[in-house]
FIVORO-857484 format. One line per field, with one value per residue (C-alpha): residue number from 1; residue in one letter; chain; x, y, z. Coordinates in steps of 0.02 Angstrom, whole numbers, plus 50000, padded with zeros to 5 digits. Layout:
<nodes>
num	(NUM|...) .
residu	(a|...) .
chaine	(A|...) .
xx	(X|...) .
yy	(Y|...) .
zz	(Z|...) .
</nodes>
This chain:
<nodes>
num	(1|2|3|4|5|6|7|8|9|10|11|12|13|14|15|16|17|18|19|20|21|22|23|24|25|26|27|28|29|30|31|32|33|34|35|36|37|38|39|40|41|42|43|44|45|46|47|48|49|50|51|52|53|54|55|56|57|58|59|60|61|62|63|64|65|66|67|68|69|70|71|72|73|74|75|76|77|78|79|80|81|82|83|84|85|86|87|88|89|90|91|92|93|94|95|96|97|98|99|100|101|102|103|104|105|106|107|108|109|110|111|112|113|114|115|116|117|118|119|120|121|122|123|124|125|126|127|128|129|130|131|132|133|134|135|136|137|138|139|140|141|142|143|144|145|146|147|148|149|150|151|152|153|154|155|156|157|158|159|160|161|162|163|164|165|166|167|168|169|170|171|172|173|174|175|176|177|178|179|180|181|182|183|184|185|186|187|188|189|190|191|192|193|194|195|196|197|198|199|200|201|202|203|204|205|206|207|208|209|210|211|212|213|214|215|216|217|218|219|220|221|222|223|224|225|226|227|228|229|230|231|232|233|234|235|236|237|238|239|240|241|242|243|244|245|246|247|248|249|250|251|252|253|254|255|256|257|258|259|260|261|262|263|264|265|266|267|268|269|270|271|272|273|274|275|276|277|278|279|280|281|282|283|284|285|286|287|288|289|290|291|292|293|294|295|296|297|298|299|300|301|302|303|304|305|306|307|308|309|310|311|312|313|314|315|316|317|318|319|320|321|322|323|324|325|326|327|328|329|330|331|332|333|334|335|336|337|338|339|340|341|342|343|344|345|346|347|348|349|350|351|352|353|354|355|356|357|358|359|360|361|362|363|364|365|366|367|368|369|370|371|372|373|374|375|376|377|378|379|380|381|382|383|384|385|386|387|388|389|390|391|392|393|394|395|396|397|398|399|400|401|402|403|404|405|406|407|408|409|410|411|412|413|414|415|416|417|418|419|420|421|422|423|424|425|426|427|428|429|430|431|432|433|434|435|436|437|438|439|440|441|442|443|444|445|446|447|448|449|450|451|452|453|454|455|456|457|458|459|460|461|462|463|464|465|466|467|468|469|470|471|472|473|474|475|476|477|478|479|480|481|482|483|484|485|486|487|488|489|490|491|492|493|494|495|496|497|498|499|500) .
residu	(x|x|x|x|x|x|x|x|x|x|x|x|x|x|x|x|x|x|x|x|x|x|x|x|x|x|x|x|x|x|x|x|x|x|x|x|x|x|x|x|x|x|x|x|x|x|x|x|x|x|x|x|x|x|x|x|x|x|x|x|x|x|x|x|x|x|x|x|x|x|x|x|x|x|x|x|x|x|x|x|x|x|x|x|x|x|x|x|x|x|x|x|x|x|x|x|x|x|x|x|x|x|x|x|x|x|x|x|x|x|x|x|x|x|x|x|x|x|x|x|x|x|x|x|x|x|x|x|x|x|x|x|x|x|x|x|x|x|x|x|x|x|x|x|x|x|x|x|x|x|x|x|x|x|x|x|x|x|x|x|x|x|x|x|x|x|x|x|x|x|x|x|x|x|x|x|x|x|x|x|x|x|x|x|x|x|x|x|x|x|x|x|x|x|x|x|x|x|x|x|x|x|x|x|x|x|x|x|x|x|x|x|x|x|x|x|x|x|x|x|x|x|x|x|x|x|x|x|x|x|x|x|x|x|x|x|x|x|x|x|x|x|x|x|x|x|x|x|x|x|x|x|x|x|x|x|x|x|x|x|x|x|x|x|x|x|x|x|x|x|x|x|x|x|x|x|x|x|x|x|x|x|x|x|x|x|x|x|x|x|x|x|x|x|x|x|x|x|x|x|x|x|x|x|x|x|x|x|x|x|x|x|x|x|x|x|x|x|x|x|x|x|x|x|x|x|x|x|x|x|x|x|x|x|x|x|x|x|x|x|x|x|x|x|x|x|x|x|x|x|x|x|x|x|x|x|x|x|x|x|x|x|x|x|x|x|x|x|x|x|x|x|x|x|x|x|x|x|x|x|x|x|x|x|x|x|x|x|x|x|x|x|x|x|x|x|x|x|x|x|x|x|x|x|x|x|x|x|x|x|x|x|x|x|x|x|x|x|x|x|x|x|x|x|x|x|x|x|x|x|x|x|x|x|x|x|x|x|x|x|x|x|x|x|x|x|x|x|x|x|x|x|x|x|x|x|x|x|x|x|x|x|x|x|x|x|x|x|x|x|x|x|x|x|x|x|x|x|x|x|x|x|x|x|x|x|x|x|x|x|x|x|x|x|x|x|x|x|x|x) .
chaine	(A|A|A|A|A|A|A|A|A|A|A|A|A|A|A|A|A|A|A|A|A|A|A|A|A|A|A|A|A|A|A|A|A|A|A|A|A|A|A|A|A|A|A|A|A|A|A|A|A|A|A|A|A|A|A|A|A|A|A|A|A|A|A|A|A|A|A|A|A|A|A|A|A|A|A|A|A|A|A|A|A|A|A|A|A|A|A|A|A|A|A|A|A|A|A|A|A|A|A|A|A|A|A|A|A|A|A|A|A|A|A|A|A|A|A|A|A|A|A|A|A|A|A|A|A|A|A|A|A|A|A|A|A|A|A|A|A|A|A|A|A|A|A|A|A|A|A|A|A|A|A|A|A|A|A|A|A|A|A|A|A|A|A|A|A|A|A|A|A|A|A|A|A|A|A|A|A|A|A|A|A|A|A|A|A|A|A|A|A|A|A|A|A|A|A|A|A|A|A|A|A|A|A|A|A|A|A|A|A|A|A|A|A|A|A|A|A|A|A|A|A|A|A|A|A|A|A|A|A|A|A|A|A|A|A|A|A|A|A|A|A|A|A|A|A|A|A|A|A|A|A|A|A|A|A|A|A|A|A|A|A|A|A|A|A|A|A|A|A|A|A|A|A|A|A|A|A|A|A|A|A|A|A|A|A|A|A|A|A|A|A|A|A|A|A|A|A|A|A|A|A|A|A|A|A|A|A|A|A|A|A|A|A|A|A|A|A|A|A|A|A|A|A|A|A|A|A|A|A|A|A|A|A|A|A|A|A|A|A|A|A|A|A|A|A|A|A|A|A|A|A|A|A|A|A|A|A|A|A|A|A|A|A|A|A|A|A|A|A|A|A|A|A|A|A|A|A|A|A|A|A|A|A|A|A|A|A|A|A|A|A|A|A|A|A|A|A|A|A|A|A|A|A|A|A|A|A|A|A|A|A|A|A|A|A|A|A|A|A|A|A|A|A|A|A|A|A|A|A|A|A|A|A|A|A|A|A|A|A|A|A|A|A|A|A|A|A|A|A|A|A|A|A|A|A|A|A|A|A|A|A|A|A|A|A|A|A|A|A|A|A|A|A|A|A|A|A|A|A|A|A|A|A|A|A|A|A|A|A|A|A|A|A|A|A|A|A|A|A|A) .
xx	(51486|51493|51609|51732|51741|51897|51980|52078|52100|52304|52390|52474|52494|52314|52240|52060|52107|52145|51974|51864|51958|51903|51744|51723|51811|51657|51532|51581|51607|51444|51357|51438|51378|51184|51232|51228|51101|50967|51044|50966|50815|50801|50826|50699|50561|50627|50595|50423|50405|50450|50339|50207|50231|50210|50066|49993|50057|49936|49807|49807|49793|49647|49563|49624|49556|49368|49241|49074|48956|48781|48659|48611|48424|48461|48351|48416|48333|48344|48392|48376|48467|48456|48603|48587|48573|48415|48499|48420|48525|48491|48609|48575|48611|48579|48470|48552|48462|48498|48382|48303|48367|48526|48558|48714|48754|48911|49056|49230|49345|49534|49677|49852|49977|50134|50260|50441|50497|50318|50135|49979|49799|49668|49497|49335|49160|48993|48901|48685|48645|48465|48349|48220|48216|48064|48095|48026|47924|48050|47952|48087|48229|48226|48212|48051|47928|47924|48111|48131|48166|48069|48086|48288|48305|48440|48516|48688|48833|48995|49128|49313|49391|49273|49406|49360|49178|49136|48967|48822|48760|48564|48466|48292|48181|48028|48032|48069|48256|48347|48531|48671|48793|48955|48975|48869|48830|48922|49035|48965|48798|48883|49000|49190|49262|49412|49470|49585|49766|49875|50014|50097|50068|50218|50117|49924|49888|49966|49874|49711|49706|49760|49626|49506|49562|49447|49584|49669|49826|49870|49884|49708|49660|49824|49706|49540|49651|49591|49407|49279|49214|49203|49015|48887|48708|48536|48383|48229|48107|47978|47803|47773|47825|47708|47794|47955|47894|47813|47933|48032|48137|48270|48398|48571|48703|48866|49033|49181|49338|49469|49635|49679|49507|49327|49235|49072|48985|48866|48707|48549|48449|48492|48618|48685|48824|48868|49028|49112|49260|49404|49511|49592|49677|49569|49579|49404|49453|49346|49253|49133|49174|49048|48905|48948|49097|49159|49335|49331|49500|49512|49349|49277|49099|49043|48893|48881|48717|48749|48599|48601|48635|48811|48888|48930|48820|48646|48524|48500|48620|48652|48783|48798|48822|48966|48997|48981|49137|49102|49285|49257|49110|49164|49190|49231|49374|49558|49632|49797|49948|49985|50168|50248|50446|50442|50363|50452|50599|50597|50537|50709|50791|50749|50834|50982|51084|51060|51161|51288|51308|51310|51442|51562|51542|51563|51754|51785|51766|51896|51987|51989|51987|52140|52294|52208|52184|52079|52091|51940|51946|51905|51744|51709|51724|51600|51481|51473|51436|51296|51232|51210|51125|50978|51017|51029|50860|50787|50847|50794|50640|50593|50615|50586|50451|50531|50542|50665|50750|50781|50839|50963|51028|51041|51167|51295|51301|51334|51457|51548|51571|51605|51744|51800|51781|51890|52033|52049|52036|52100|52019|51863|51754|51756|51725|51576|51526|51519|51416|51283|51271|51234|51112|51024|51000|50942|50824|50751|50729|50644|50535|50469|50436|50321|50219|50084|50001|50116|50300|50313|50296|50422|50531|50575|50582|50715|50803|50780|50861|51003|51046|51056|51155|51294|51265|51292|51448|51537|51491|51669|51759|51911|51889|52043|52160|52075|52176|52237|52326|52233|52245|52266|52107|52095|52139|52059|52134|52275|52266|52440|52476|52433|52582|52615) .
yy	(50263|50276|50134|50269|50354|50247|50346|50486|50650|50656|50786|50707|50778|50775|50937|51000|51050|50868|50808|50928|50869|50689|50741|50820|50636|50552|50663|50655|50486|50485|50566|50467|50290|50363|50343|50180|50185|50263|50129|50008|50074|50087|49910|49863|49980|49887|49717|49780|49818|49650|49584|49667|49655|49448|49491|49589|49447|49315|49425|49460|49284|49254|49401|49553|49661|49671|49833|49795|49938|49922|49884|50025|50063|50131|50247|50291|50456|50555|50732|50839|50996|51106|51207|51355|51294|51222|51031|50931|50814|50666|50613|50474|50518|50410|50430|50322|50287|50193|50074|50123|49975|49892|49723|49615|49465|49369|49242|49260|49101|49141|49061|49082|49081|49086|49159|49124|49183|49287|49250|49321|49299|49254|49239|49173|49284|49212|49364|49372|49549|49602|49735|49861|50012|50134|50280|50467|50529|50595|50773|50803|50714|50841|50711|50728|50542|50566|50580|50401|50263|50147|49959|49987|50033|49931|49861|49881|49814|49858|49749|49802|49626|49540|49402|49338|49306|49114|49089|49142|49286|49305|49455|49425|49556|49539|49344|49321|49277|49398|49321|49486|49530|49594|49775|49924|50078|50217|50199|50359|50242|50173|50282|50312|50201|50098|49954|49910|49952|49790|49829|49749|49813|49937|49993|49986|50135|50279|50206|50198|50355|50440|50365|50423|50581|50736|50834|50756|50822|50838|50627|50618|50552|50408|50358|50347|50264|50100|50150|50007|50042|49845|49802|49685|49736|49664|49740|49779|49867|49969|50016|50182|50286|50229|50060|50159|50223|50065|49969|49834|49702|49621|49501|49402|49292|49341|49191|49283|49268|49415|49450|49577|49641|49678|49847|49896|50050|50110|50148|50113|50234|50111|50008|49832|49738|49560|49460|49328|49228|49104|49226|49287|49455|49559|49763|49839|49974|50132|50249|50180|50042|49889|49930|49738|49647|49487|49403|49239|49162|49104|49192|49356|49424|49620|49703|49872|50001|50143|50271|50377|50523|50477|50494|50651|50571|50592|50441|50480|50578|50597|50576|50737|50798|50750|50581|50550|50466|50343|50327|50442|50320|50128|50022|49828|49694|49684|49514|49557|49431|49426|49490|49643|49632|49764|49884|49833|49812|50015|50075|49996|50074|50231|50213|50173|50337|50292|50120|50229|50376|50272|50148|50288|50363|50210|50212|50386|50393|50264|50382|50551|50431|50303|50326|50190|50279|50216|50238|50337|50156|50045|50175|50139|49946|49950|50090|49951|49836|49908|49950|49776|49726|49817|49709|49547|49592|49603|49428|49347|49408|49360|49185|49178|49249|49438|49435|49284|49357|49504|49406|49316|49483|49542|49423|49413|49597|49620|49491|49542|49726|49647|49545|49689|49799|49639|49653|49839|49889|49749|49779|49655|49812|49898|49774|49698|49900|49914|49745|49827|49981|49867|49756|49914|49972|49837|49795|49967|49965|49815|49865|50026|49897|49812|49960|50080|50192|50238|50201|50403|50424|50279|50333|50498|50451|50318|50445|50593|50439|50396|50574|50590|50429|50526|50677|50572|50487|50622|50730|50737|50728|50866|50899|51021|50899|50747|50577|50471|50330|50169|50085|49908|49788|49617|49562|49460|49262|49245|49425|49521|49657|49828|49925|50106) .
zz	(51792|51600|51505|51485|51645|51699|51582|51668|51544|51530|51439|51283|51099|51026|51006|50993|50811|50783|50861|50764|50613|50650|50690|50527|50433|50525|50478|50308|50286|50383|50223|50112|50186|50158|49974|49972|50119|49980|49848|49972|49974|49790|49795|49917|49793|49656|49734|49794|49584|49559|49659|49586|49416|49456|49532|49391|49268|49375|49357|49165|49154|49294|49312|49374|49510|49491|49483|49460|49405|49392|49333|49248|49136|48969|48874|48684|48629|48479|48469|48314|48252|48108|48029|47974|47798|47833|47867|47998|48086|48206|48342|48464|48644|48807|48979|49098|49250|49429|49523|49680|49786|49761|49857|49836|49920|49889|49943|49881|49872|49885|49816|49833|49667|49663|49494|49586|49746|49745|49798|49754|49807|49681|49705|49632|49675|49671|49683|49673|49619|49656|49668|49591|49455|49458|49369|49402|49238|49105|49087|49273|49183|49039|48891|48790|48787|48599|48576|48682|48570|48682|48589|48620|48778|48881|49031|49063|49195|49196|49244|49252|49175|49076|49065|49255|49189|49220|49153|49055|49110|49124|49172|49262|49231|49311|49326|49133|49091|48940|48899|48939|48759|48775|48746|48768|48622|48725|48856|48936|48990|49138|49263|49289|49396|49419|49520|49682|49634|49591|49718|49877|50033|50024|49913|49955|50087|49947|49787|49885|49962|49815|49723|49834|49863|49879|49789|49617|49537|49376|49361|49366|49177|49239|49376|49269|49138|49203|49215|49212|49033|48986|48984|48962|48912|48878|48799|48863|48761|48846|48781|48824|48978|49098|49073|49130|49284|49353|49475|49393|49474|49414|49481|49411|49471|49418|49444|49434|49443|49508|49616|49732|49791|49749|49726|49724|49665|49790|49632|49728|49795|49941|49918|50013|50014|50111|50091|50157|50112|50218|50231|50389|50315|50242|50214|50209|50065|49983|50057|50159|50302|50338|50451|50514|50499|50600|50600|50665|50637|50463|50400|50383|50340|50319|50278|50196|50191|50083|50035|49895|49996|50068|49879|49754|49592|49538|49491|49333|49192|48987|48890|48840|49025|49114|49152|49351|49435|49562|49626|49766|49817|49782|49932|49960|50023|50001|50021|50089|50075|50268|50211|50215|50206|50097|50208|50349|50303|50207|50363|50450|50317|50382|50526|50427|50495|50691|50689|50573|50692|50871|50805|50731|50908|51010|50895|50918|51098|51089|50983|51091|51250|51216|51116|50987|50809|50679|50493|50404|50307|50447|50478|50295|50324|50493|50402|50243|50362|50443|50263|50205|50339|50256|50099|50200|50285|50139|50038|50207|50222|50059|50107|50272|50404|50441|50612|50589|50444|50539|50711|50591|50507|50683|50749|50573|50573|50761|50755|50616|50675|50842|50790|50675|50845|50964|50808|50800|50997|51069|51222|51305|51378|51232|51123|51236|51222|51043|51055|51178|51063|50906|50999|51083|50938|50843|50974|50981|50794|50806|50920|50825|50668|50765|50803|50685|50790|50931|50783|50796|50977|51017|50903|50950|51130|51099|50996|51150|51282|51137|51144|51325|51353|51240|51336|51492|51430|51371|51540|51604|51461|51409|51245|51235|51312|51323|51276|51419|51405|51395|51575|51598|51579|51531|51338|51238|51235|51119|51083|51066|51197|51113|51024|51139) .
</nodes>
């Protein structure tokens, strides 16, 4: 039998326009509480800001989030036009072109930082770049041999936050050393491409994805606006075109420091990737996953194999064509901060209404079922309560491991509306009721936080067997006549005898 069904429907002088009136106080002071209920959130989003504006401010100051493009051959060439007054002009435009092979092998060493209450990860990369240009005859690239300005041609490497770079930087070009420069002649030389998004986890799955969407909105010049246009570049002056087209290695070891994650542009006709690092969170993030990966408690290593075939850009391109955008294509490592309050405690958020509605109708079965009445203030008091245990989630969790902070919220919100609920009905069942709900509730929350894949499908079968526990309940109940009086049960100790 339900908790109620002692309750024997009595004639007395309620009336079914007096319920549907206090139904329609409830539901109204139901909307009203999700006011504050979205205030919350707004708070939690603005603490999630917070957190990672301190992470951003770490970075400016180590290195932020690294993209590392390249490298990439150079070719200056002349092109001449004449007006129609007879004026020749010279412009200089640029044949970029990408190596064959593309091999990258590198460790990552994390660090945590802290600015306050928050924590980021920084890292430092030692990265050994390797690999081979040979390029196709220029007669199929469309740029004439005699045009070529051969004794400045160029190697170039792009590098998102030239800041993070720790040492000298030396290109090896067919076993002979040539020292890298800052800068490069046109920014157009190297691709469009920017780095891992500085953001917390609330954050992380939206700005990636959007980044590498297939489809971009009308933001899209907001999301290049960090391109990788920083370079380095080193000249290497070529003879003659059939210097060009022989194979050429080259090889460089680049230190460097960064936060957040790492991204690499897959610009190899075949292109590899290997790195490993002590960390036991990471987020494998771009477009393509490792072909390899293995997590062995406090360290990871992946391997990536990308061919030239799997992306949208060609090897080779001018600056006076469009300028190929490799966001679509980048791939690499996240070092996630194994936190996410933020996240989790939104998502409770979201459940905000459910607590709301099953408490009001724990106290207005009391209502319709007893002669008890209840103020539409004391709803206001227990809604306001239920509310700020969203707030008090969230200033524990920021201190404390979430699961914990959210145990402790738990139990000072449950026995506050408790005790509020002992006060006002003066009756042990219902109180110990109104207890169950709460800790049902909480539980079932709880549980749905500490699920991804099956969240939805728990979800909306707890909320299908919340429904038809009310259903249950309220079976038998009269809703034209339907407040008895309140039989006799235990009271509470030192609790005064109810007023008739």
């Amino acid at each position: 039998m339900g908790p109620f069904a002692a309750f024997p429907a009595r004639p007395n002088s309620s009336t079914s326009w007096g319920i549907s009136i206090k139904l329609i106080i409830i539901a109204v002071l139901l909307l009203l509480l999700l006011i504050p209920s979205n205030m919350v959130e707004g708070l939690i989003t603005e603490r999630a800001e917070n957190r990672d504006a301190a992470t951003a401010e770490i970075s400016s100051q180590w290195g932020g989030p690294q993209l590392v493009l390249g490298p990439v051959l150079v070719l200056p060439y002349t092109v001449r036009s004449q007006s129609e007054k007879g004026v020749i002009t010279e412009e200089t435009r640029y044949l970029s072109l990408l190596p064959d092979t593309l091999a990258t092998t590198g460790t990552l060493a994390p660090e945590r930082r802290h600015r306050g209450i928050y924590e980021a990860v920084v890292y430092r990369a030692g990265l050994r770049v390797r690999g081979a240009f040979q390029a196709p005859p220029l007669a199929d690239l469309g740029v004439p041999a005699a045009d070529v300005r051969w004794s400045e041609a160029f190697v170039a490497v792009g590098i998102s936050d030239m800041k993070g770079i720790r040492n000298g930087l030396a290109l090896n070009w067919d076993g002979r050393n040539h020292p890298f420069e800052p800068g490069v002649p046109n920014a157009a030389v190297l691709p469009a491409g920017s780095a891992p998004t500085v953001s917390t986890q609330f954050n992380t799955v939206l700005n990636e994805r959007r980044r590498l969407s297939k489809y971009r909105g009308d933001d899209d010049d907001e999301m290049h606006s960090g391109s990788a246009t920083n370079g380095l570049s080193v000249a290497i002056p070529m003879p003659d075109e059939a210097a060009l087209t022989r194979r050429h290695t080259f090889s460089f070891d680049l230190d460097l420091n960064g936060s957040t994650g790492l991204l690499l542009a897959p610009l190899g006709r075949q292109t590899t990737l290997h790195l490993s690092a002590p960390w036991a969170d990471p987020s494998f993030i771009g477009a393509f996953l490792p072909v390899r990966r293995t997590l062995n408690g406090q360290n990871f290593s992946a391997d990536w194999q990308v061919l030239h075939l799997n992306r949208s850009f060609p090897q080779h391109w001018r600056t006076d064509t469009d300028r190929p955008a490799v966001d679509e294509s980048t791939f690499g490592v996240r070092l996630l901060v194994p936190v996410n309050e933020y996240q989790k405690t939104m998502r409770a958020a979201k459940y905000a209404l459910l607590p709301l509605t099953l408490t009001f109708l724990v106290f207005f079965f009391v209502e319709v079922l007893t002669r008890r009445r209840f103020h539409p203030f004391q709803y206001i008091l227990v809604g306001l309560a239920l509310v700020i245990f969203y707030v008090l989630l969230l200033a524990l969790a920021e201190q404390m491991p979430f699961n914990a902070a959210y145990g402790l919220s738990a139990l000072v919100i449950v026995g506050l509306v408790t005790g509020y609920a002992a006060a006002s009905f003066r009756h042990r069942r219902l109180t110990l009721v109104t207890a169950g709900v709460l800790v049902l509730v909480y539980g079932f929350i709880f549980v749905v936080l500490q699920l991804q894949d099956y969240a939805l499908l728990v979800g909306s079968l707890g909320l299908v067997v919340v429904l038809g526990a009310v259903m249950f309940l309220s079976r038998n109940v009269n809703w034209y006549n339907p407040a008895p009086e309140l039989p006799a049960a235990p009271e509470l100790p030192g609790e005064a005898p109810a007023a008739p």
